[in-house]
N, C-alpha and C positions, 0 to 999 in steps of 0.2 A: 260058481258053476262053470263048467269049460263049455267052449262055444258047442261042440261038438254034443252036449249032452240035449241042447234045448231045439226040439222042432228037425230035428236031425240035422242041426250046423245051418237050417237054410237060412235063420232067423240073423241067426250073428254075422255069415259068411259076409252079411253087406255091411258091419260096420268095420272099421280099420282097426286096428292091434290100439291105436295112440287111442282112440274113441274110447272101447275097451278100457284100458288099464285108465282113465279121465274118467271114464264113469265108478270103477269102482278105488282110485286112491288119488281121488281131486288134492292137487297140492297147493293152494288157494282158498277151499271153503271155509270159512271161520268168521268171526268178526273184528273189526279195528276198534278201542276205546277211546274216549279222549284222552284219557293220560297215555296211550300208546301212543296215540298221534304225537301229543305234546313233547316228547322224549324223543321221536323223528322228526322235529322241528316245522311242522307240517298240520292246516287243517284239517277236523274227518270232516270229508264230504259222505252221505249216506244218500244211496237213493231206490227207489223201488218201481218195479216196473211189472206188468203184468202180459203177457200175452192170450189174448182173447180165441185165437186160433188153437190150439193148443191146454189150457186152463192150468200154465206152468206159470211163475213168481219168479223172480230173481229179487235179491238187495245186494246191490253193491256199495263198498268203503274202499273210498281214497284217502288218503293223507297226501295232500298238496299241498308243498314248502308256497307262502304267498310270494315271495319274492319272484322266484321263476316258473311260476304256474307247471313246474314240476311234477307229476306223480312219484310219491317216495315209497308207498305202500299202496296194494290191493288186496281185497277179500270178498267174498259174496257168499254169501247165501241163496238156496234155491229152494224150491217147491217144484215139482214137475220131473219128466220124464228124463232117462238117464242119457240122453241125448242133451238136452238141454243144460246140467249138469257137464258135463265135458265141455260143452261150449263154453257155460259161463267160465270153467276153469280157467283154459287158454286164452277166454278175452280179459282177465284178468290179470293173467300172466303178461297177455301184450300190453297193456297198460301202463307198464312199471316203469318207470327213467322214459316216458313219454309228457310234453309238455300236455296240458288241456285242450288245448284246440290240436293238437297232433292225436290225441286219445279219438276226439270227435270222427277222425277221419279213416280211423278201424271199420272194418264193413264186414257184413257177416260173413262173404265169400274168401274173405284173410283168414276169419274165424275156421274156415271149412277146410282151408287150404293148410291150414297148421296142423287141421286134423289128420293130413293123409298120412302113409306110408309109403306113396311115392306117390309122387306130382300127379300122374295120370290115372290113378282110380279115386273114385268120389270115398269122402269119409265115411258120410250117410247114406241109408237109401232117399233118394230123391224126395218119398214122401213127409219125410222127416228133418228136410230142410231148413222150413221154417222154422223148426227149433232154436237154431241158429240166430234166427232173428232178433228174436228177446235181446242177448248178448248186444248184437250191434245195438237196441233201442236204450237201454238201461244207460250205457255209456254217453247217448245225448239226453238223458233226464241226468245223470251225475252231474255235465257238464252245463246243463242251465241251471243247476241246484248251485252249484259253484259262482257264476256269472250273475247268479241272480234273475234271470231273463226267462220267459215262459220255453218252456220245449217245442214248440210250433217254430219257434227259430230255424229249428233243424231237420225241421218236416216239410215234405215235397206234399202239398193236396194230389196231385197228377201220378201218385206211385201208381204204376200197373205190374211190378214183378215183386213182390212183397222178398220172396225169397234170392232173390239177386241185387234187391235193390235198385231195381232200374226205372227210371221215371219216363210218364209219355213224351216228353221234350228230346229226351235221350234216344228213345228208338224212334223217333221221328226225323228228329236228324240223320241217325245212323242212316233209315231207309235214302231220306235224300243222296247224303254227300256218297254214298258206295250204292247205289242204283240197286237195292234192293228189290228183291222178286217174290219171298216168299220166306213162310216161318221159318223154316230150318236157315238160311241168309241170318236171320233179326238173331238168334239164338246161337248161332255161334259168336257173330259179332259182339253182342251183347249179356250172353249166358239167363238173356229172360225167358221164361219156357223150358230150363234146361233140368228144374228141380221136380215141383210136384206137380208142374203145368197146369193148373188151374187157370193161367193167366191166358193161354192159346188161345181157348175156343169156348163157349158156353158148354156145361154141363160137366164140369170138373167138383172135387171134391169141395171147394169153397168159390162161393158168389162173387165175381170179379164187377168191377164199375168199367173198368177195358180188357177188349182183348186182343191178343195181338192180330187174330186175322182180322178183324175190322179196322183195326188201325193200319196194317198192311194197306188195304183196299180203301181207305178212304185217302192215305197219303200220296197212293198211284196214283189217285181220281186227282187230287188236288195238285201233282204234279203235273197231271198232264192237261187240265186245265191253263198253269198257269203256261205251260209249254205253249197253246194256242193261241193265249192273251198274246206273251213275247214273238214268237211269230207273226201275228198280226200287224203288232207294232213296225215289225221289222220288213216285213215283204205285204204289198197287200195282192188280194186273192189272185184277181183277175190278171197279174203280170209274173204268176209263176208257172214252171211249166208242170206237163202233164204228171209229172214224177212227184215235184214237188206239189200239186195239188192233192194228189192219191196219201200221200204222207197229212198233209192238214185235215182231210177227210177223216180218215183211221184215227187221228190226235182227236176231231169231237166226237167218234163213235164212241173211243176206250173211255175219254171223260163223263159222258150222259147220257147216252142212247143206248149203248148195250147194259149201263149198270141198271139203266131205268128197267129197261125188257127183260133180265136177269131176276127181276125181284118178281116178277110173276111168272118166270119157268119159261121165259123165252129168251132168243136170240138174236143176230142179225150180222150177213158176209157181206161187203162190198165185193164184188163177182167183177165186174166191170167201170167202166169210165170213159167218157166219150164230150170231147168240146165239138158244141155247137152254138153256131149265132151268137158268138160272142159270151157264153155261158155253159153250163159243165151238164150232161147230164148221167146219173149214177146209178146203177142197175146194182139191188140189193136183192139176195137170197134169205128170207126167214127158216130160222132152227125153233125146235124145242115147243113151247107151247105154241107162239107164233104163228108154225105155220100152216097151223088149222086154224087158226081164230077168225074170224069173220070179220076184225077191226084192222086186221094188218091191211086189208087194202084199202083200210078209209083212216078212221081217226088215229092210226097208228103211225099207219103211212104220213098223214097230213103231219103228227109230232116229229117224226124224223126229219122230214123236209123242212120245218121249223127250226127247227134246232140249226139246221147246217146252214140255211141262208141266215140267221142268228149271228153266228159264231163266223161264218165265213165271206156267204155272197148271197146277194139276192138275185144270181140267175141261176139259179142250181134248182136242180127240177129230179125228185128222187124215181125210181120205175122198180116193182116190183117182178121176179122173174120167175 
């Protein structure tokens, strides 16, 4: 059927020409025998994989020469949607005159990236990403079928972008070492978030265990905690000046005071600063819930002031305005 006849072209216009012609004349599907192996000099490795997202199957066959952990042949078989198909094609295809542990190191995003018809349009629509997935998974069950070894080998427990592949260690760093701000930062860097985004924010099409805005927000918090620890270590309170105190102040609001008052709808500005008697005192403005609440001038007040002679001095004295 030409794209143009199904849904009025809107259906097809988002998969590529290469997808297309992959879904309907896969040049890969088939299966390997042992005497086909035998006659390529080469074990069949078989393996089968399932993806639970999706309700699509793949089996793949290698003949891997044992001497050079080789791939000399590939083939698969699929169950599932024609997206899925196209993938397993071309990860079969990449497969071929690749060592095993060179095969292991195929990611779905190579898979997606073979798909295009140029570099800069996606092959799939975003929601159909994961498809893709399978393909990358089947290839580390091939190769602990191979190895002998369970497939947890090659499993990250901490995946948070199922569809990019990206583990929470990976965008934790990223945020570190490049001073990350915010989703769209983690998601170009990284391409997590860039598929079916389920991984973003709660209430996407699949139940995520992370997501990125709270791992955002919790990687700031812990940086800038540990910013205060090392400043501490390095200057102490009472012998820096007004600038540099104003700056340690703002380091424990963004770490534990504002995220605290944020989870009940409130806020809180340092407005002012002011050294006396040998001690600091800090004129804070309450936003948001705050600044009706009838606790910001007592137990609220009292936690804030807490926290700063905590983390900073104990002549800091906070004043509401």
């Amino acid at each position: 059927m030409a794209k143009n006849n199904l849904l009025g072209g809107s259906l097809w216009e988002e998969y590529s020409d290469k997808v297309s012609n992959r879904m309907n004349r896969p040049e890969f599907m088939g299966d390997i025998s042992e005497e086909e192996a035998k006659v390529l000099g080469g074990d069949l490795i078989v393996a089968d994989y399932g993806a639970e997202s999706c309700g699509d199957a793949v089996r793949l066959y290698w003949v891997v020469e044992p001497e050079t952990n080789i791939i000399k042949a590939a083939k698969f078989k699929s169950f599932g949607c024609g997206t899925a198909i196209a993938s397993s094609d071309v990860m079969a295809e990449m497969c071929i005159g690749k060592t095993v542990d060179e095969a292991v190191e195929i990611t779905n995003l190579d898979v997606e990236a073979a798909l295009r018809d140029n570099p800069d349009t996606p092959a799939v629509p975003p929601q159909k990403m994961h498809c893709s997935v399978m393909a990358y998974d089947v290839i580390k069950k091939a190769a602990a079928t191979f190895k002998k070894v369970d497939m947890s080998i090659y499993e990250d427990a901490d995946m948070v972008c199922e569809c990019a592949r990206v583990t929470l260690k990976t965008i934790k760093d990223v945020i570190r070492i490049n001073d990350l701000t915010t989703v769209e930062e983690i998601t170009n860097y990284t391409k997590a978030g860039a598929f079916c985004k389920s991984c973003i924010k709660p209430g996407g099409h699949e139940e995520r265990k992370y997501y990125l805005v709270d791992i955002l927000n919790e990687t700031r918090e812990e940086m800038a905690r540990e910013q205060i620890k090392e400043q501490s270590l390095k200057t102490d309170f009472k012998s820096m000046n007004l600038i540099q105190k104003h700056k340690a102040v703002e380091n424990v609001m963004a770490a534990t005071i504002r995220p605290m008052l944020a989870s009940d709808g409130g806020s809180v500005e340092v407005v002012d600063m002011k050294e006396r008697n040998g001690g600091v005192v800090i004129y804070i403005s309450y936003g948001g819930a705050c600044a009706s609440c009838a606790s910001s001038h007592t137990g609220t007040l009292s936690g804030i002031q807490a926290q700063l002679r905590e983390s900073l001095d104990q002549d800091i004295d906070v004043i509401p305005v």
